[in-house]
C-alpha positions in Angstrom: 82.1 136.0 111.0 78.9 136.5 109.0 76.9 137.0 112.1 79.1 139.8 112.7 79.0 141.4 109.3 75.3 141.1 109.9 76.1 143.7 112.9 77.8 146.0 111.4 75.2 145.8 108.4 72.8 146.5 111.0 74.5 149.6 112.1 74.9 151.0 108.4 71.2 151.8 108.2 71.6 154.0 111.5 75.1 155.7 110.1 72.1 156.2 106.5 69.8 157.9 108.7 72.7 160.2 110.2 73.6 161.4 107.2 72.6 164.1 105.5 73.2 163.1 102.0 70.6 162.1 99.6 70.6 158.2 98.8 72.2 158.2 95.7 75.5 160.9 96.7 75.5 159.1 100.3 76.0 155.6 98.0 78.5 157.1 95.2 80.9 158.1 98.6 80.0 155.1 100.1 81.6 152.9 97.2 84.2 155.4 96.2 85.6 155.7 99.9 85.1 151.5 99.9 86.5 150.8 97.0 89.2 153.1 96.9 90.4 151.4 100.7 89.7 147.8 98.9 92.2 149.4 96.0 94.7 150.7 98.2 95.4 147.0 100.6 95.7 145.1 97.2 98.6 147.4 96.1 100.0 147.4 99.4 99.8 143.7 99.4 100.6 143.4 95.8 97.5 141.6 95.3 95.7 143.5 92.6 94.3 140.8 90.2 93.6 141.4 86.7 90.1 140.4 84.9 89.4 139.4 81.3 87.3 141.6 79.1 84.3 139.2 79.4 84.6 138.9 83.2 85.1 142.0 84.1 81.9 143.7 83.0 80.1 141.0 84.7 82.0 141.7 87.8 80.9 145.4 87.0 77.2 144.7 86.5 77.0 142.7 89.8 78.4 145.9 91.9 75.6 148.1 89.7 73.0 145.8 91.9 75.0 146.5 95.0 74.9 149.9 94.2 71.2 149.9 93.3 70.0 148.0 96.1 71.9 150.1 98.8 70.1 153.1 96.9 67.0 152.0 97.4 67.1 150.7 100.8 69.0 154.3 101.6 65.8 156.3 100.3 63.6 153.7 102.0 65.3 154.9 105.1 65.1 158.5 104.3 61.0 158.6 103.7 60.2 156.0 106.3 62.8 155.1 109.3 65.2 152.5 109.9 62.8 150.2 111.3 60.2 150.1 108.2 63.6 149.6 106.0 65.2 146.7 107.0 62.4 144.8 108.6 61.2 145.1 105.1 64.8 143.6 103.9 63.9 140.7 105.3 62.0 139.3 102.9 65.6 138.8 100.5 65.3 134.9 101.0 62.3 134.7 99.5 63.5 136.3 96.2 66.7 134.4 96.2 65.0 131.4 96.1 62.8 132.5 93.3 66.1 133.9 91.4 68.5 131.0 92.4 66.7 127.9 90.5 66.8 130.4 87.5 70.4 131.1 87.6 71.4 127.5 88.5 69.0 126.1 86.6 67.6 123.5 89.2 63.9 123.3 90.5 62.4 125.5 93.2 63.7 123.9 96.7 60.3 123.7 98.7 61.7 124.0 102.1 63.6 127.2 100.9 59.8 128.7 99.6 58.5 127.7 103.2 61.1 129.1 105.1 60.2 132.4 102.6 56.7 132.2 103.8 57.5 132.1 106.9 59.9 135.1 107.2 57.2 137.3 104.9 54.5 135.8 107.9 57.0 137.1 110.3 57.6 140.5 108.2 53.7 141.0 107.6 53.4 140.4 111.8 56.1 143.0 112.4 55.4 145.5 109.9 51.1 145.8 110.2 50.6 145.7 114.1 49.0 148.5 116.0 51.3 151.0 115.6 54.4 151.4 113.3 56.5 153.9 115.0 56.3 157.5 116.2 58.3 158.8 113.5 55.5 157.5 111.2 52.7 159.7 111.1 52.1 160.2 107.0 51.2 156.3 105.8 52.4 157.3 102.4 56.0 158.0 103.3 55.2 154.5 105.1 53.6 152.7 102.3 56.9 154.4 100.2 59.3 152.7 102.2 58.3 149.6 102.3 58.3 149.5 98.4 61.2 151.1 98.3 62.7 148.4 101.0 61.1 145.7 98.7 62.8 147.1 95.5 66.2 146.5 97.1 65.5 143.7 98.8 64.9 142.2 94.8 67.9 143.8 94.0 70.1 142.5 96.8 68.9 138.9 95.7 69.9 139.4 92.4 73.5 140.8 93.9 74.4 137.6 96.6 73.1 135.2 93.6 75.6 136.1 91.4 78.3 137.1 93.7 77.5 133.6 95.2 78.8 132.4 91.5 81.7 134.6 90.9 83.4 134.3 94.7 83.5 130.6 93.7 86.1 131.5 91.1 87.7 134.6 91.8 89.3 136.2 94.7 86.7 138.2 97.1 89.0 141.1 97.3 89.9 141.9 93.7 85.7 141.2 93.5 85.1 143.9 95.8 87.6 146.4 94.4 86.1 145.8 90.8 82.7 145.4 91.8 82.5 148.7 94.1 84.7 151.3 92.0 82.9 150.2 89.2 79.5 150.9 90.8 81.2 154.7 91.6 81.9 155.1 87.8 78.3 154.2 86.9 77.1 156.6 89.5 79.5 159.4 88.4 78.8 158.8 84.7 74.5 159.0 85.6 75.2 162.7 87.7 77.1 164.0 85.1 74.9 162.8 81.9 71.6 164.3 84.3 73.3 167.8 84.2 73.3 167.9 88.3 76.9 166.3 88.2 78.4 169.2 86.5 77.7 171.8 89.5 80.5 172.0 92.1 77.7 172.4 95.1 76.4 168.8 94.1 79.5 167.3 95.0 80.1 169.5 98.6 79.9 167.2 101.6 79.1 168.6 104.9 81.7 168.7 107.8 79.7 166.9 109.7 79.0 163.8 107.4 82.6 163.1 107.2 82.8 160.9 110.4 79.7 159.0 109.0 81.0 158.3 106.1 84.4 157.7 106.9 82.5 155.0 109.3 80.6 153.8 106.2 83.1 153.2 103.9 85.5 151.9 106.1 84.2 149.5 108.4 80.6 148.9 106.9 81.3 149.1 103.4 85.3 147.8 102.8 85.2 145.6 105.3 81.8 143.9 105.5 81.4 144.0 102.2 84.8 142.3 101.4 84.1 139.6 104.6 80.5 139.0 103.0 81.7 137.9 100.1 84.0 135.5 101.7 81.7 134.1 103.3 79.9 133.0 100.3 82.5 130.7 99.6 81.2 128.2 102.4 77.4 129.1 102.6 75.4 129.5 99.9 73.2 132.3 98.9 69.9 131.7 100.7 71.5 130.5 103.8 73.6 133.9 103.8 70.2 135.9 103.0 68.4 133.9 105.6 71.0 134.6 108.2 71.2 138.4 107.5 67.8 138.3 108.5 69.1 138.9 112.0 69.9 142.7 110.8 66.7 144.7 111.7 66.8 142.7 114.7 70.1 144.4 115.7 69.5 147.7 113.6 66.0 148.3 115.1 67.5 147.8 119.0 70.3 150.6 118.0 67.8 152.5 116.6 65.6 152.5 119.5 68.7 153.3 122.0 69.8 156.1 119.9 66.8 157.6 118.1 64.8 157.3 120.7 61.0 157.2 120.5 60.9 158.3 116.5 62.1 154.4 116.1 59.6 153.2 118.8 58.9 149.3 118.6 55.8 147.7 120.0 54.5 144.2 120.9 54.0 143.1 117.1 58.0 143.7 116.6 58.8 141.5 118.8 56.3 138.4 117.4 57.7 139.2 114.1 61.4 139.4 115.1 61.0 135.7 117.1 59.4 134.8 113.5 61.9 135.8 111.7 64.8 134.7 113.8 63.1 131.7 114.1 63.3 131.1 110.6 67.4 131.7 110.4 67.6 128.9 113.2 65.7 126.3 111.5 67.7 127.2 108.0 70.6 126.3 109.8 69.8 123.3 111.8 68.4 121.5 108.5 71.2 122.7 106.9 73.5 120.8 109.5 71.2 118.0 109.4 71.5 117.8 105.3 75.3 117.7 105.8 75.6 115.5 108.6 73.5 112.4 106.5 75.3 113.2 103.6 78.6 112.4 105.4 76.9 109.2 107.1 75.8 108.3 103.5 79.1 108.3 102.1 81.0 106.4 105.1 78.0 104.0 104.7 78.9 103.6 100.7 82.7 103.6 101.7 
């Protein structure tokens, strides 16, 4: 299932480059539309849950760093390409396991800062070879993205650490409907207090960015986002970053196939993407190992 999500996640950064929207209007729909779907199965179901005071704004501020990080890796996409954007993503692990230890309050696991050296080896491979894409040709828009990919890399860290927390307590759906209409409200508020909010043209969505976003907040935003959340409650936060590490693999092939040469890969791509890859495979087999010894270890005790 998370593998996937981590398809479909890989396809939202094409359906961001398709639509015309600016990066923060093309997120406000995308979490409306989401949220409002999320909001409308729970009262079909009869399923709505109900937060206390001191939960819910927590389960607000978590879907302020969704909304955040899909804003900056949406602008990311708009200066630079698809490519730049989430083979930059990649380096989320790496900032999970500096934010984790914090939040749990446990030391720094080495193996998890290796494996992030190894995937920012792997990014550095992918993204500084001899050419970074036709669609490239200013290196400031390039340099732009990549921060900007970075930024909400950070900020999707911060986002599966503590969603990692809540899902552990709370039920993913009722998480996502809080989490994503309350990240529209924020947005709504900020257009409104900026002045731009208040003019009816701000608000006017092209026909021809309806099918994108329908896509959007259906399938890649209701859907994946609810299923990555569930998820979470058998993997843990670094091993779901690591494994979504596999996006820009996926993204940068559709890309290619339906952009065409303005998302052009070239030899150092592919080193990187074996790097990277590489990387979610040897998460998951020491995982497997870690589990397996510590079932031999209690039937040994037992």
């Amino acid at each position: 299932m998370l593998h996937f999500i981590v398809v479909i996640f890989g396809f939202t950064g094409i359906l961001g480059k398709l639509i015309s929207l600016d990066a923060e209007r093309l997120v406000f729909w995308r979490v409306f539309l989401g949220g409002g779907l999320v909001w409308l199965w729970l009262m079909i179901r009869r399923r709505i849950q109900r937060f206390e005071p001191g939960v819910l704004w927590k389960v607000a501020l978590v879907g302020c760093f969704a909304a955040a990080h899909w804003i900056a890796f949406f602008a990311s996409i708009k200066v630079s390409n698809v490519s730049v954007a989430l083979a930059t993503l990649a380096t989320t692990p790496v900032f999970v396991s500096l934010i984790e230890p914090l939040v749990h309050r446990r030391r720094l696991d080495v193996r998890e800062v290796l494996l992030g050296v190894v995937i920012i080896v792997g990014l550095l491979v992918l993204l500084f070879g001899p050419s970074t894409g036709g669609a490239i040709s200013d290196m400031s828009d390039y340099y732009q993205g990549v921060a900007l990919a970075l930024l909400s890399a950070a900020l999707a860290a911060v986002f599966a650490t503590f969603n990692a927390v809540l899902v552990k307590r709370y039920d993913s759906a009722n998480l996502t409907r809080v989490e994503l209409l309350s990240a529209a409200l924020v947005l709504c508020g900020i257009f409104l207090v900026q002045g731009k909010g208040m003019n009816v043209e701000f608000w006017h969505v092209q026909e021809s960015d309806w099918l994108w976003l329908g896509l959007l907040a259906t399938l890649a935003t209701a859907f994946a986002f609810l299923m990555s959340i569930e998820v979470m409650k058998n993997l843990t936060a670094f091993t779901t970053a690591v494994a979504i590490n596999l996006e820009p693999v996926y993204a940068i092939v559709l890309a290619a196939l339906i952009f065409g040469e303005e998302e052009r890969m070239n030899g150092s791509f592919y080193v990187g993407a074996v790097i990277i890859v590489g990387a979610v495979f040897i998460d998951a087999w020491l995982k497997k190992r870690d589990r397996q010894q510590a079932i031999n270890s209690d039937s040994h005790v037992k």
